[in-house]
N, C-alpha and C positions, 0 to 999 in steps of 0.2 A: 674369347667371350669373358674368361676370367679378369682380364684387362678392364673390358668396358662393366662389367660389373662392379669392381670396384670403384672404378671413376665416379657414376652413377651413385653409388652409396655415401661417397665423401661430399661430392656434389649436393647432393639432399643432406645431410648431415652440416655442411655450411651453410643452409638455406634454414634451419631447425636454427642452428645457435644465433645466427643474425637475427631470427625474428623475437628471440627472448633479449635480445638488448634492449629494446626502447623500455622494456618492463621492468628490468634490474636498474635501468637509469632512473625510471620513475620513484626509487628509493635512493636515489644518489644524491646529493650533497656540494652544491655548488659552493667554494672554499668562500668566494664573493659575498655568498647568503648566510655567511653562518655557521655553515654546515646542517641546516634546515634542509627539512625534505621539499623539495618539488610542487608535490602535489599536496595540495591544504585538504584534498576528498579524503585523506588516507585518515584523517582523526579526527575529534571533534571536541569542545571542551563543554559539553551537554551529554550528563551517560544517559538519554534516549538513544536509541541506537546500535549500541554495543562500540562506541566509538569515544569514549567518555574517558578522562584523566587517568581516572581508577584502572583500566583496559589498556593505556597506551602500549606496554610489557607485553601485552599479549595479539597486537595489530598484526605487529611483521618480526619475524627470528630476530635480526636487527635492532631490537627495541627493547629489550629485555631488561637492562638497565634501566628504563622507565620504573620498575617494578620492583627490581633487589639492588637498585645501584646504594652506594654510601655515599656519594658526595652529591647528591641532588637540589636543584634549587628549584621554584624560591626558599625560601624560609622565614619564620618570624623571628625578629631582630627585635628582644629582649633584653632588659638592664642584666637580666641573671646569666643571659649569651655571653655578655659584649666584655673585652677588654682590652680600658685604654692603654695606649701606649703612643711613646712617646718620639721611637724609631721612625716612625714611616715618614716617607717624604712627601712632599705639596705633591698634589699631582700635576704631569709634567706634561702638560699639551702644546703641541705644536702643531695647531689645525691651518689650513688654507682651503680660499675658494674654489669650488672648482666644479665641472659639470654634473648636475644631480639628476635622478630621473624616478619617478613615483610611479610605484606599483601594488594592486590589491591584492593579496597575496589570498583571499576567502577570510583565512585564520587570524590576517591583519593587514596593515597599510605600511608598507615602506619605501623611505627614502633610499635609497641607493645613489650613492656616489659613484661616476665612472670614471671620474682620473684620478691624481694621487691629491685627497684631504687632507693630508697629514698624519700624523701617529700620537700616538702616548707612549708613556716610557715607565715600565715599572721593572724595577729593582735591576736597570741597565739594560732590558731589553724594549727594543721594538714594536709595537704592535700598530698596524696602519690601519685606521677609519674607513671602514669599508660601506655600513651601511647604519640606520637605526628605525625603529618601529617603536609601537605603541602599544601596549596592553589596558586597560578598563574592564573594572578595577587595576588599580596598584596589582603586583605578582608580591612583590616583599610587603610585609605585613609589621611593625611596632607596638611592639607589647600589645597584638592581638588586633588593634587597629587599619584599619586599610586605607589608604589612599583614593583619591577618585580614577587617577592615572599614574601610569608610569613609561616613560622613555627607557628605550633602551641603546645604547650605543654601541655595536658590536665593532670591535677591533679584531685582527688577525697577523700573525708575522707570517714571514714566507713559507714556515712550514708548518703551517695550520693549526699553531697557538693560537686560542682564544682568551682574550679578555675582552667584559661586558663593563661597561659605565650606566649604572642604574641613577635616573632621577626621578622622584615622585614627583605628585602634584596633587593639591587639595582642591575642594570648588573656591570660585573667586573670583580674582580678575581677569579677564582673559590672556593669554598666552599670547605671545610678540611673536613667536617663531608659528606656532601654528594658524596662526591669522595671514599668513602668507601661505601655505600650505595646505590648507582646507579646499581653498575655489580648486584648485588639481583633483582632490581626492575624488570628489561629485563626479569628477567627469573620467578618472581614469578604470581601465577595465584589467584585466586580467594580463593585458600588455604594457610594457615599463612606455612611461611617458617625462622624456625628458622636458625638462621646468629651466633650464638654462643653471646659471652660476649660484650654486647654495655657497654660504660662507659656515661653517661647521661652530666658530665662534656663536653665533649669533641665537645658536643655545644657551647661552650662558649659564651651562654649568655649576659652574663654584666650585673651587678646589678647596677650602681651609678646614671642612671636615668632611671627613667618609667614613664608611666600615669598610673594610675586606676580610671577604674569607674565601675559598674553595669550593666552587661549586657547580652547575653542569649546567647545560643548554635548558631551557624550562618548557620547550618543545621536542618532539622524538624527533632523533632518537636521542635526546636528552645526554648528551654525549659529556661526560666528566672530565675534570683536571681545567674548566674554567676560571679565571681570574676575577672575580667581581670585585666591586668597588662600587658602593650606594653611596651617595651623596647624602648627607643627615640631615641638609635644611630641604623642605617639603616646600615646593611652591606653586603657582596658582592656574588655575586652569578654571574657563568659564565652563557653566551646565551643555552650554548650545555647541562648547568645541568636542566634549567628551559623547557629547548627543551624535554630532558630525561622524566622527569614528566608530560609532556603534555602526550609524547607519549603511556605512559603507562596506561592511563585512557580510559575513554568511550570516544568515540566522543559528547556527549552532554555533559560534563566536561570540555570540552576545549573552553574557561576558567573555571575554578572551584571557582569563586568570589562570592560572594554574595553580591548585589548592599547596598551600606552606607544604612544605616537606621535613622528615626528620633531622634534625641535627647532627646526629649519631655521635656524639664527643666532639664535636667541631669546637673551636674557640671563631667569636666575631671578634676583628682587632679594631678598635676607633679611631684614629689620627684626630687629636685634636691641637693645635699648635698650644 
């Protein structure tokens, strides 16, 4: 009897740990997405709720860096931050076509690449183009200023180094990349909907100036020791495209910003040739 009691107890005890996985996944971290949570229900960037920027720290154990981290981003990118210099190099992209697939994520809209896009290269390492999304407003802010949009480009190396590629956009002329990418959003749901061969160039970017500093995921669990790299020229983006991405998210996403963060003694470096 002391046989089949045991059995019986490890038995149920297997059956107890297996059903608490889908709920520890549900905070897990897809290396593909970022290292973004899952689930966009889990926060919200409107504190009605108790789900609000100010709270992220206090959602899940896991998040706490939301809240005491020091290397937090976004930030506002200030003449009195920034220093030029003269070291850094062009940025070194080496993007290719390759299969893309759009997905709503609530919190926002992203592109996902599923084969290899190519990478960027800072300071001799790797980091390969995995995915990019869209915030409205701008996340980084200039001398207190904000942007109408901003791109994000999230890179990753093989062992889950993050570097982000930050581009603004002001209102204007409409956007070439997102004018092909818009008719997807309307219609994509909560499931990745592949769109065929995205060419990752066709953001055009700009390499001849940036800032870089250090700083962290600007969603929870807002995870530190990221690489950024903001692009300094701002470029144009129409009312009806930034209208488009609003309307495609949650309504606790509209805005999808996340407020400047402190600095804490950071220095921003400029690269200007």
């Amino acid at each position: 009897m002391a046989i089949k009691k045991t059995t019986i107890i490890l038995f149920i005890t297997s059956l107890f740990l297996s059903s608490l996985l889908p709920s520890c996944r549900s905070f897990g971290s897809g290396k593909d997405e970022g290292q973004e949570p899952e689930n966009e229900m889990e926060f919200a960037y409107l504190q009605e709720g108790g789900k609000g920027p100010e709270l992220w720290g206090k959602i899940h154990p896991d998040w706490g860096i939301c809240e005491n981290g020091a290397l937090q981003s976004p930030i506002d990118i200030s003449n009195d931050s920034v220093e030029i210099v003269r070291g850094l190099e062009y940025l070194k992209m080496k993007y290719k076509p390759t299969v893309a697939a759009v997905k709503n994520r609530g919190h926002d809209i992203m592109l996902k690449w599923k084969g290899d896009a190519g990478s960027i290269n800072i300071d001799g390492t790797e980091y390969s183009l995995k995915q990019c999304h869209w915030h409205a407003p701008a996340e980084h802010t200039f001398n207190g200023t904000r942007p109408a949009l901003e791109l994000h480009m999230v890179h990753q190396t093989s062992d889950g180094k993050t570097a982000v590629v930050g581009v603004t956009y002001k209102l204007g002329k409409p956007n070439k990349f997102l004018k092909k990418i818009i008719p997807h959003i309307t219609e994509v749901g909560a499931e990745e909907k592949d769109i065929g061969i995205v060419e990752p160039s066709d953001l055009k970017v700009g390499t001849n100036r940036y800032y870089r500093y250090l700083g962290s995921l600007t969603v929870p669990p807002c995870t530190e020791g990221v690489i950024w790299t903001v692009i300094k020229q701002v470029k144009t983006v129409s009312k009806g495209q930034v209208k488009a991405l609003h309307d495609a998210v949650h309504d606790d996403a509209k805005p999808n910003a996340r407020p400047t963060q402190a600095l804490k003694g950071r220095t921003v470096k400029l690269y200007t040739p």
